[in-house]
N, C-alpha and C positions, 0 to 999 in steps of 0.2 A: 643343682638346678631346682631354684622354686616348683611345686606344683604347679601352680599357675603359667607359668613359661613351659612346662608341657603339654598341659592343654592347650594353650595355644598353638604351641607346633603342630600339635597331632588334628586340632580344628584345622589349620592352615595348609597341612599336606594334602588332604584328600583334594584340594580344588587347585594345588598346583601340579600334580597327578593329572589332574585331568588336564591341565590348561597343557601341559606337558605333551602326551598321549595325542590329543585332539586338535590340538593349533600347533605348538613348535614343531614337533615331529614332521608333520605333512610340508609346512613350510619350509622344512628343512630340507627335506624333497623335491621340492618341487625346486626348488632354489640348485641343487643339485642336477636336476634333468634337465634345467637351463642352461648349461655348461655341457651336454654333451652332442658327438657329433653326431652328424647323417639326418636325418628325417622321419623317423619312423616312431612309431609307440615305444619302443624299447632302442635304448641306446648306449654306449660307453664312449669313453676318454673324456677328453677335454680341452675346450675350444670356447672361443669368444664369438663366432660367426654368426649364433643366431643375433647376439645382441647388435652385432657389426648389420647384418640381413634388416634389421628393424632402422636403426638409427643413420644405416649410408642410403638408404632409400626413402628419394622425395613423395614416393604414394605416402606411404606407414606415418612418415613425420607430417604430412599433409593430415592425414586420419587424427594422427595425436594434436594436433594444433587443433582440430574441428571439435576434438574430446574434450579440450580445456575450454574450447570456447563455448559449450552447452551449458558446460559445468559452471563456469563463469555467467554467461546469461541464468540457467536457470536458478543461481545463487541471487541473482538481486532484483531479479522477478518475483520471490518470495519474498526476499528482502521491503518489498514497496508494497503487496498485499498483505504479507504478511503480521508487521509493523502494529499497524493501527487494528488490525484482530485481537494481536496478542494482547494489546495496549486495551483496547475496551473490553478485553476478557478480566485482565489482571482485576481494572476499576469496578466491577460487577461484583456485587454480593456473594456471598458463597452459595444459595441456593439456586441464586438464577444462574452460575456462572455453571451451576452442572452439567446443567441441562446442554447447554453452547458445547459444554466438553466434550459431551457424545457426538456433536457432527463434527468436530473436529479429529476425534480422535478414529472415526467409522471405518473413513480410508483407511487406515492401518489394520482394518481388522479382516477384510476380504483381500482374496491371493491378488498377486499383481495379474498373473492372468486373466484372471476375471474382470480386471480393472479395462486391462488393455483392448479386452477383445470386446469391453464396452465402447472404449473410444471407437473401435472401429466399427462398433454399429451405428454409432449416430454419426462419424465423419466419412462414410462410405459411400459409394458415387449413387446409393438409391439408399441411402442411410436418412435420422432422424432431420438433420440439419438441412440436408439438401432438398429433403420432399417437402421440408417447411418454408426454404428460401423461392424454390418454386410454385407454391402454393401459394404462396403471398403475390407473385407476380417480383420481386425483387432481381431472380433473376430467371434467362429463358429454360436454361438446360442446365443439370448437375456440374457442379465445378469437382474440379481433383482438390478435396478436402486434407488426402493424405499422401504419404510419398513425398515429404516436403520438410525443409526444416523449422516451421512455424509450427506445425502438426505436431512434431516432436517433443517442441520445446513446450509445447501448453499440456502435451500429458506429464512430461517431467516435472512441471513445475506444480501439478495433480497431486500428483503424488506423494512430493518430496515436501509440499506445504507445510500441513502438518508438525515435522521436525523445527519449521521454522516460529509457528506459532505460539508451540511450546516453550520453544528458548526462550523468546520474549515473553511470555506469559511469564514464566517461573521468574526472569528477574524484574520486571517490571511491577511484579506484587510485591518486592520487598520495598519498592519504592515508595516512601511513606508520601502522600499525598499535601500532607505540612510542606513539604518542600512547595510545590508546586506555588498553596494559597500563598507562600510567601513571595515568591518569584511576582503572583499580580496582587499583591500590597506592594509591595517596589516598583507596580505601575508596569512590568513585563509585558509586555503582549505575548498570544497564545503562541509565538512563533519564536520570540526570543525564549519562552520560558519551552518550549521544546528542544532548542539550539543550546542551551546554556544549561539546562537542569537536565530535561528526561533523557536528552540524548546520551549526553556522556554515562551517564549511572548506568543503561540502558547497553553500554559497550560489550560488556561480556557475554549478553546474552545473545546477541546481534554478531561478534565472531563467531560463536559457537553454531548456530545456525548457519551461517554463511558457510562454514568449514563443512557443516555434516550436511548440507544441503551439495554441496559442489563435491564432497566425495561420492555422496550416494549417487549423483549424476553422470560420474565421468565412469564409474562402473558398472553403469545399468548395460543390461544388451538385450533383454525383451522389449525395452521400447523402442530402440531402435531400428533391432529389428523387423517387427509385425507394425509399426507406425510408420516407418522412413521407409522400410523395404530396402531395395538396392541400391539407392540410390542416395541411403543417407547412409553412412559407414561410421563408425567409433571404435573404439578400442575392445572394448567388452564383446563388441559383435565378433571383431577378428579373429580373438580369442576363443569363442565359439567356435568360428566355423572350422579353426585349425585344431580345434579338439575331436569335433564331431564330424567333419568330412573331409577333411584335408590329411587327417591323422598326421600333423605333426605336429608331436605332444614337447618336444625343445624348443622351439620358437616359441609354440603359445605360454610356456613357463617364461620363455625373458621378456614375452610382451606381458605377462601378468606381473612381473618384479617392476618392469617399468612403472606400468601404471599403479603399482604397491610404492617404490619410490618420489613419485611424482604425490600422492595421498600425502605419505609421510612430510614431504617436504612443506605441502599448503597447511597441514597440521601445527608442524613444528613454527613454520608462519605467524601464523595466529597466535601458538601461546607465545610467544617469542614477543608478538605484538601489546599482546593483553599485560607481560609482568611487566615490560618495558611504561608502560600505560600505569599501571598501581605503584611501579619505584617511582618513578618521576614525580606522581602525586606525594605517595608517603615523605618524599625531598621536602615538596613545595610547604607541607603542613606541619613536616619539623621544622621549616625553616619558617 
């Protein structure tokens, strides 16, 4: 064996040691306490019931159908802000396009806590929002701002922006702008040459967003939480509270594999979609 094929190996072990150690190991775990009986923190044998407990019950599958649909909403709510940000970030100079990076990338930098417990001071029933909207005379008395799944869905989509503006930023800058002037020399308008040029090129960055915006969504559980309160339930939340008060730590491992199944699946989607999307091309340009 070359030197070089050593070093390699021996560079390559340490961080799959750790990927080891740190990610399979526990997953392997927790996959395993999924499968066993009774209720409690600690458990043995093996049994299909809790996944049976999640999936033959119209609540849980109700909650999980409400999870995909945040996820889904707040994927193309980013989708439609986020777009045309990414897209006048890409087209921006590099020194002015910095400066922009910094409010972009800011959210990312403070805890979600801080984020959330923001939201809930300005949508709180004597919060920023409300003593503004009565102040103006707009309206008489505070409206219930939270507890709602509109509430929810505008801090998720807070949040999880960001991820979105990026995807499209990074591939919309490879997109050479020649294309474009060409599309209006061939007399294009700004919409066909949107529909026909930026869009398609524009594909990969736009799954890729779509996907990490709708994972990060369907497993949050602080927003739902401390924004929806009771009254708005997800998966992430459930999971919680059968960790932390419920103490049953088998159920909440097969509603975490679900909702790790259900990820994998919109993942595997996407690229599934994207190679399908460059074979068919690479076809049409050898043909």
């Amino acid at each position: 064996m070359s030197h070089r094929k050593v070093t390699f190996i021996l560079l390559l072990a340490a961080p799959l040691a750790l990927l080891l150690v740190f990610l399979v190991v526990p997953i392997l775990g927790l996959l395993r306490s999924s499968f066993y009986e009774g209720s409690g923190p600690a458990g043995s044998g093996f049994t299909f019931a809790q996944y049976g407990k999640f999936l033959l019950d119209s609540y849980y599958l109700t909650v999980l159908a409400e999870t995909i649909g945040f996820g889904l909403a707040s994927a193309f709510v980013s989708l439609l802000i986020g777009f045309p940000v990414g897209y006048s970030l890409a087209r921006l100079p590099p020194e002015k396009r910095r400066w922009r990076m910094v409010l972009v990338i800011l959210p990312l930098t403070l805890s979600l806590v801080i984020v959330v417990f923001g939201w809930i001071v300005v949508l709180g029933n004597t919060g920023l929002l409300n003593s503004l909207l009565v102040g103006l005379g707009v309206i008489d008395a505070p409206k219930r701002l939270l507890s709602n799944r509109i509430a929810v869905l505008v801090v998720l989509v807070q949040q999880f922006l960001p991820f979105m503006i990026l995807s499209i930023m990074s591939v919309v800058s490879q997109i050479s702008p020649v294309l474009e002037q060409a599309a209006s020399n061939l007399r294009a308008n700004r919409f066909t040459t949107f529909r026909r040029v930026i869009l398609p090129l524009s594909m990969p960055g736009i799954l890729s967003g779509l996907t990490l915006v709708f994972i990060l969504s369907v497993s949050a559980f602080i927003t739902p939480k401390l924004i929806g309160g009771s009254r708005i339930q997800m998966v992430g939340s459930l999971i919680y509270e059968q960790v932390l008060t419920v103490l049953n730590w088998p159920f909440a491992a097969a509603m975490s594999f679900i909702l790790l199944a259900l990820t994998l699946m919109v993942t595997f989607i996407a690229n599934t979609a994207l190679a399908v999307r460059f074979t068919s091309k690479g076809k049409k340009h050898a043909a």
